[in-house]
PyMOL CGO cylinders between C-alpha atoms (Angstrom):
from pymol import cmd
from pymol.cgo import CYLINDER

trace = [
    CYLINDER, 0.00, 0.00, 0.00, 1.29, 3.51, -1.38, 0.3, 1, 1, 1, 1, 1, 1,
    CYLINDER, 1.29, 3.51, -1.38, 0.32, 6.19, 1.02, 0.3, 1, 1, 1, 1, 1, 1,
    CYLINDER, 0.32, 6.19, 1.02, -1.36, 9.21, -0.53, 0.3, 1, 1, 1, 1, 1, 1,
    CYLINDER, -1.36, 9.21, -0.53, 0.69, 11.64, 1.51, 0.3, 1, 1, 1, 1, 1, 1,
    CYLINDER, 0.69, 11.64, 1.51, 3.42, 11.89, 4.19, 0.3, 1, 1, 1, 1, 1, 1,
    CYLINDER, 3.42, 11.89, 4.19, 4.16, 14.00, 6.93, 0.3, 1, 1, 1, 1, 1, 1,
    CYLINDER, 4.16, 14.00, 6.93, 6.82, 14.80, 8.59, 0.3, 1, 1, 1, 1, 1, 1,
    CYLINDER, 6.82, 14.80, 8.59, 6.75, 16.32, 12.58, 0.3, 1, 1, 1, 1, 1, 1,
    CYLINDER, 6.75, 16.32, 12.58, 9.79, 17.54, 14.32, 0.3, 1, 1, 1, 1, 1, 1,
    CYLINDER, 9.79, 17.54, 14.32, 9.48, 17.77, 18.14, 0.3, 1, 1, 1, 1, 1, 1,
    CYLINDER, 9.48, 17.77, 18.14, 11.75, 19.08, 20.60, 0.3, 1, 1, 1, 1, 1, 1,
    CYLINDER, 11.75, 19.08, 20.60, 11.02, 18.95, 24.16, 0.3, 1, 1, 1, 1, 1, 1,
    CYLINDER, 11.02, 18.95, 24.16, 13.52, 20.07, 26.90, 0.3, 1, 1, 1, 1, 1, 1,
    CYLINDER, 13.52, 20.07, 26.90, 11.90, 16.95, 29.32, 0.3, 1, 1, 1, 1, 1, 1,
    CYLINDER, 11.90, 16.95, 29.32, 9.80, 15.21, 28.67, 0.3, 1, 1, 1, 1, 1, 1,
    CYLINDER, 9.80, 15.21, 28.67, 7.76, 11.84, 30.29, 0.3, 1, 1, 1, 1, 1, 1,
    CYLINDER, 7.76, 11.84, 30.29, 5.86, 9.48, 28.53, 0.3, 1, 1, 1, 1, 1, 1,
    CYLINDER, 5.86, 9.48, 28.53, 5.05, 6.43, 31.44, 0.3, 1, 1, 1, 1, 1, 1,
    CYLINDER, 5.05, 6.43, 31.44, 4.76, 2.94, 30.65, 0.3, 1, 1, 1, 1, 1, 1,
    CYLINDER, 4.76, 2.94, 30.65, 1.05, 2.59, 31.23, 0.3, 1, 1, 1, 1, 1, 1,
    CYLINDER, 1.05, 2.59, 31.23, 1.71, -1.60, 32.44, 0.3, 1, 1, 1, 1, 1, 1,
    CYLINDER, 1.71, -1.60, 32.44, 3.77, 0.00, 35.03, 0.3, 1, 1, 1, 1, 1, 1,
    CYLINDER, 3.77, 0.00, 35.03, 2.52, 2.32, 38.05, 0.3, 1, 1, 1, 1, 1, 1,
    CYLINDER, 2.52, 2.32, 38.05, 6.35, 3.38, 38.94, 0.3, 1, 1, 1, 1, 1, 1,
    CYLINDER, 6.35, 3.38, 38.94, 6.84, 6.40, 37.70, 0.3, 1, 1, 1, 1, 1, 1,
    CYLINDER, 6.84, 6.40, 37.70, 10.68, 6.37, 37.09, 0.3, 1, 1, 1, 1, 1, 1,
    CYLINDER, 10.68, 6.37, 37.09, 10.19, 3.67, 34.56, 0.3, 1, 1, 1, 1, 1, 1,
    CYLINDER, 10.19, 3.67, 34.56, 9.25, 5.76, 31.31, 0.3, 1, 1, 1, 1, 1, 1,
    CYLINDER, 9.25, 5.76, 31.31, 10.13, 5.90, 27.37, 0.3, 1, 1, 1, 1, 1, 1,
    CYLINDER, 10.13, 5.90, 27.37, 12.39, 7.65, 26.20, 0.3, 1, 1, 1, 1, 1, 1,
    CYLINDER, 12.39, 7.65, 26.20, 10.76, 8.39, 22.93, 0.3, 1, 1, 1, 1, 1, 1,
    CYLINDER, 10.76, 8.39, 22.93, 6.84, 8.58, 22.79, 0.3, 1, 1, 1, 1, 1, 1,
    CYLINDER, 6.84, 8.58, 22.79, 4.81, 5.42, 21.93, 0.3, 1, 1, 1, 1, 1, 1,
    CYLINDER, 4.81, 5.42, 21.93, 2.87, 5.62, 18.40, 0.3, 1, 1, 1, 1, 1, 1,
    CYLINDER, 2.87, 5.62, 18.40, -0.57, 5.72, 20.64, 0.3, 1, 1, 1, 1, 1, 1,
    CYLINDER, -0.57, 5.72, 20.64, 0.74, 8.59, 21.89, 0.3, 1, 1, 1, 1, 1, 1,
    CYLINDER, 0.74, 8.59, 21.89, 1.41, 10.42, 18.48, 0.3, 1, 1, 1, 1, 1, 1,
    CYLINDER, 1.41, 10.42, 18.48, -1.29, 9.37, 17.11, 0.3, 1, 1, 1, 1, 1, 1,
    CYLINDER, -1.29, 9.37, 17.11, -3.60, 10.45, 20.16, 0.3, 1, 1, 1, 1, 1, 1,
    CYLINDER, -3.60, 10.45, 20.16, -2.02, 14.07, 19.79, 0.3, 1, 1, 1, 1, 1, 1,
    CYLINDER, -2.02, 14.07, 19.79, -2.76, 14.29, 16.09, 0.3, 1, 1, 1, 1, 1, 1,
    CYLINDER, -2.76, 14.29, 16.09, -6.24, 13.07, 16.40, 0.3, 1, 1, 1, 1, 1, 1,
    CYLINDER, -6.24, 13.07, 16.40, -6.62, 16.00, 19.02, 0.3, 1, 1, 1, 1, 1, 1,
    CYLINDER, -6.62, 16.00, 19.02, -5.13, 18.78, 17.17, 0.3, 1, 1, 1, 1, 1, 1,
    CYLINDER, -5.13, 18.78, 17.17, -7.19, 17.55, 13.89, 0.3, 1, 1, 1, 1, 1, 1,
    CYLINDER, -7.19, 17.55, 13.89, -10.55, 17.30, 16.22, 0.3, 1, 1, 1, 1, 1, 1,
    CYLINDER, -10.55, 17.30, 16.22, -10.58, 13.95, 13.49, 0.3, 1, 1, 1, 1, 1, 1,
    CYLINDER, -10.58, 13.95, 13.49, -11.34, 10.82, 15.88, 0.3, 1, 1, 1, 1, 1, 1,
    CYLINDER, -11.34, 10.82, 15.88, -11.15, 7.93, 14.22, 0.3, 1, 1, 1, 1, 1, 1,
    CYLINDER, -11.15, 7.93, 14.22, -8.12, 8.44, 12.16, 0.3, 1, 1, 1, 1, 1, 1,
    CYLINDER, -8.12, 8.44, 12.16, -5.56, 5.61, 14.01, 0.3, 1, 1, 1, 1, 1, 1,
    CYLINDER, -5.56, 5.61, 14.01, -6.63, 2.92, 11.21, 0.3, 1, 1, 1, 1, 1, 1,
    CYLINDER, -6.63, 2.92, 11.21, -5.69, 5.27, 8.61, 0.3, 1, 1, 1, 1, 1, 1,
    CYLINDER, -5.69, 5.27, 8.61, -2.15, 5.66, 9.90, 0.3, 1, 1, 1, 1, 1, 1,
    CYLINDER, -2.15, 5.66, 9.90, 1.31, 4.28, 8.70, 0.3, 1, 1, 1, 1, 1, 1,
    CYLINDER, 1.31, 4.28, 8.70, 3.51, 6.06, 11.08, 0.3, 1, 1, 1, 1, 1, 1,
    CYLINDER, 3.51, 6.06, 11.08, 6.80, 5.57, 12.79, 0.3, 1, 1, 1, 1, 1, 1,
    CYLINDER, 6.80, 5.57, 12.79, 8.34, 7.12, 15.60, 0.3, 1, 1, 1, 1, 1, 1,
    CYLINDER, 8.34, 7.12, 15.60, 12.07, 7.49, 14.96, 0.3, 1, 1, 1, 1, 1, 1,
    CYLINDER, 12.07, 7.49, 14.96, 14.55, 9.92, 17.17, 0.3, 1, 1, 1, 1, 1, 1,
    CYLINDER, 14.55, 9.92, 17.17, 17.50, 9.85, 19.47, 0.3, 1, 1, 1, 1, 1, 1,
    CYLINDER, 17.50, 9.85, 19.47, 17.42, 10.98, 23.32, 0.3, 1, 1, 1, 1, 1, 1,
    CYLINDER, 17.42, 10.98, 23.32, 20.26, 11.77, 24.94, 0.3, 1, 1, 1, 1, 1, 1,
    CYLINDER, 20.26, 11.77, 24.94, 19.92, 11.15, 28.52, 0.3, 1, 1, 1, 1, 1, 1,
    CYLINDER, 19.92, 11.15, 28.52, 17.32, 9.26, 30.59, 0.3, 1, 1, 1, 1, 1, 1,
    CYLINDER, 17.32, 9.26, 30.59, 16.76, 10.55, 34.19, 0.3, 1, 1, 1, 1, 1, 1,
    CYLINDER, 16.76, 10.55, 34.19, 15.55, 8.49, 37.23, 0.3, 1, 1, 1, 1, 1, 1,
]
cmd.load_cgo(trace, "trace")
């Protein structure tokens, strides 16, 4: 499947904390935000539910320190 479009999003965030939801410590975290997550934002900023079937996405990026 060809997509139609792409899109490209560059984020920079001076902290950031995206929590493993199986967990409920809070010093165990990602350090790059899960696809639900992106996808979650998008949908919000579009006010277009319904759009995570539609979606060939990646999340790709480097982090350079993780904090505890």
């Amino acid at each position: 499947m060809i997509p139609d479009a792409a899109l490209e999003i560059r984020l920079r965030m001076p902290v950031a904390h995206f929590r493993n939801p199986l967990t409920f410590d809070y010093a165990q975290t990602y350090p790059l935000p899960p696809p639900s997550t992106v996808v979650g934002m998008l949908q919000s900023q579009l006010c277009e539910f319904g759009l995570g079937s539609q979606l060939m996405m990646s999340v790709k990026g480097a982090h350079r320190a993780v904090a505890f």
